[in-house]
C-alpha positions, 0 to 999 in steps of 0.5 A: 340895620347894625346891632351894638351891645352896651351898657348904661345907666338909668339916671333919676330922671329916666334917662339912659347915660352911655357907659362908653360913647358910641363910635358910629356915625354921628347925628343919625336915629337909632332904635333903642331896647332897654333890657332891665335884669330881673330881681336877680342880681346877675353876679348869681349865675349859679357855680353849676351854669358857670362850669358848664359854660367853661367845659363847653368853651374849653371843649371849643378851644380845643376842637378848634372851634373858635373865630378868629377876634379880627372876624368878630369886629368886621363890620364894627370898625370906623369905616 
């Protein structure tokens, strides 16, 4: 099984709307799970999380801990 991330909107009716269409195979089931955020709106990740975050990325890059971006969407691309 593939996993894709993305993000969508819950209309009136309940109904999921794709932010960006799919580009996968067509016509095929999928699985779906609904993550919802909490109360907490996400743009409140608090100054100390984010630096730490950054310090921890910047502390990568430098030790060259990285992947490459092509590594990152083998398996995603149109076959």
């Amino acid at each position: 099984m593939k996993a894709l991330k993305v993000m969508a909107t819950i209309n009136e009716e309940g109904q999921l709307t794709l932010d960006h269409p799919l580009t996968t195979d067509k016509n095929s089931r999928v699985e779906v799970i609904v993550l919802i955020p909490d109360e907490e709106a996400p743009d409140e990740t608090s100054q100390a999380e984010v630096l730490a975050d950054f310090r921890q990325a910047w502390h990568e890059a430098m030790t060259e801990q990285t992947i490459p971006v092509a590594q990152l969407w083998e398996g995603l691309e149109d076959d």
